[in-house]
C-alpha positions in Angstrom: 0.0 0.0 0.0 1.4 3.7 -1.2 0.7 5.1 2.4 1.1 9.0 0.8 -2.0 8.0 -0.8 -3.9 7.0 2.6 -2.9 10.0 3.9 -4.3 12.1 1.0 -7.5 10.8 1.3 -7.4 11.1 5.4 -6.4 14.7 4.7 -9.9 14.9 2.5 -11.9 13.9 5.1 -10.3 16.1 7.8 -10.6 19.1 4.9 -14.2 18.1 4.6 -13.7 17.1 1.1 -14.8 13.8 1.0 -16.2 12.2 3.7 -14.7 8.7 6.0 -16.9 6.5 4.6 -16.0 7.4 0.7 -12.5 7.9 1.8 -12.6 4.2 3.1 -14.4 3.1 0.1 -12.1 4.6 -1.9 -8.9 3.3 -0.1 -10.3 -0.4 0.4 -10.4 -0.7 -3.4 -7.7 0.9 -4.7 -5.1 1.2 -2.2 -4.8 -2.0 -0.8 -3.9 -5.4 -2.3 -5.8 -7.8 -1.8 -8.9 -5.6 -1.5 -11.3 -5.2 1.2 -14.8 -5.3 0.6 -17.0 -1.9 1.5 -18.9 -3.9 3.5 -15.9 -3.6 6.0 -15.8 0.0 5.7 -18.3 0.4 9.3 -15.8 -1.6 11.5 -13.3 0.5 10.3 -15.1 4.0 10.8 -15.8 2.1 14.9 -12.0 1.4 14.5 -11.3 4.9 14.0 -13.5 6.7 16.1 -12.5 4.3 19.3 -8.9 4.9 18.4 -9.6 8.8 18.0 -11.1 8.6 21.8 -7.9 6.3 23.0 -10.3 3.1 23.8 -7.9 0.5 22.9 -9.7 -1.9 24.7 -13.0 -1.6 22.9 -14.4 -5.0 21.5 -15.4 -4.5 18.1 -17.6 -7.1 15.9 -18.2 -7.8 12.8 -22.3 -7.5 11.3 -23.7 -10.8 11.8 -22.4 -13.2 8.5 -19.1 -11.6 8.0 -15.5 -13.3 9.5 -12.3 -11.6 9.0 -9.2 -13.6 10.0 -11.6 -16.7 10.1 -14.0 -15.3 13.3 -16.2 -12.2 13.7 -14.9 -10.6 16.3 -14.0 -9.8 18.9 -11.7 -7.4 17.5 -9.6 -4.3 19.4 -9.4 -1.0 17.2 -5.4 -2.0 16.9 -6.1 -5.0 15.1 -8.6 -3.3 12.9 -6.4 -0.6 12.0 -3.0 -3.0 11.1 -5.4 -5.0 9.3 -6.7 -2.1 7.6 -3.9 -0.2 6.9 -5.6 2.6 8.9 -3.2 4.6 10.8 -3.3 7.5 8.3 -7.0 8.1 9.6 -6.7 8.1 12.8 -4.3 10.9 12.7 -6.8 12.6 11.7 -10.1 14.5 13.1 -12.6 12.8 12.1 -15.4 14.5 14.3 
């Protein structure tokens, strides 16, 4: 992943631009390799928004149906974000 261009898009969405869940969109299917489904796009806006507010510890789950790694969760908003590739949005204000 070209992490300049995570950051671009996290930039957006603190500018107003574009908003998280486009930006997410947007950097599930063309930034990453493999890709991510949008359908994972609201864990990682929880991911974010619990990392923004420092709970670590939160317990995050997948929608009923959906695995990642093989389970649905739990999952804390670390493993979210390295799985994610995330840490260029949760630099940013998302609020």
């Amino acid at each position: 992943m070209d992490n300049t261009q995570a950051t671009v898009m996290a930039d957006y969405t603190k500018r107003g631009v574009m908003n998280l869940d486009s930006a997410l969109q947007w950097h599930f299917s063309i930034n990453l390799s493999p890709r991510i489904p949008a359908y994972f796009v609201p864990i990682a806006i929880r991911a974010i928004k619990k990392a923004n507010l420092e709970e670590w510890d939160a317990d995050l789950f997948l929608r009923d149906g959906l695995e990642l790694t093989g389970r649905n969760g739990p999952f804390s908003p670390t493993e979210i974000i390295d799985m994610m590739n995330l840490t260029a949005f949760v630099e940013c204000d998302h609020a």
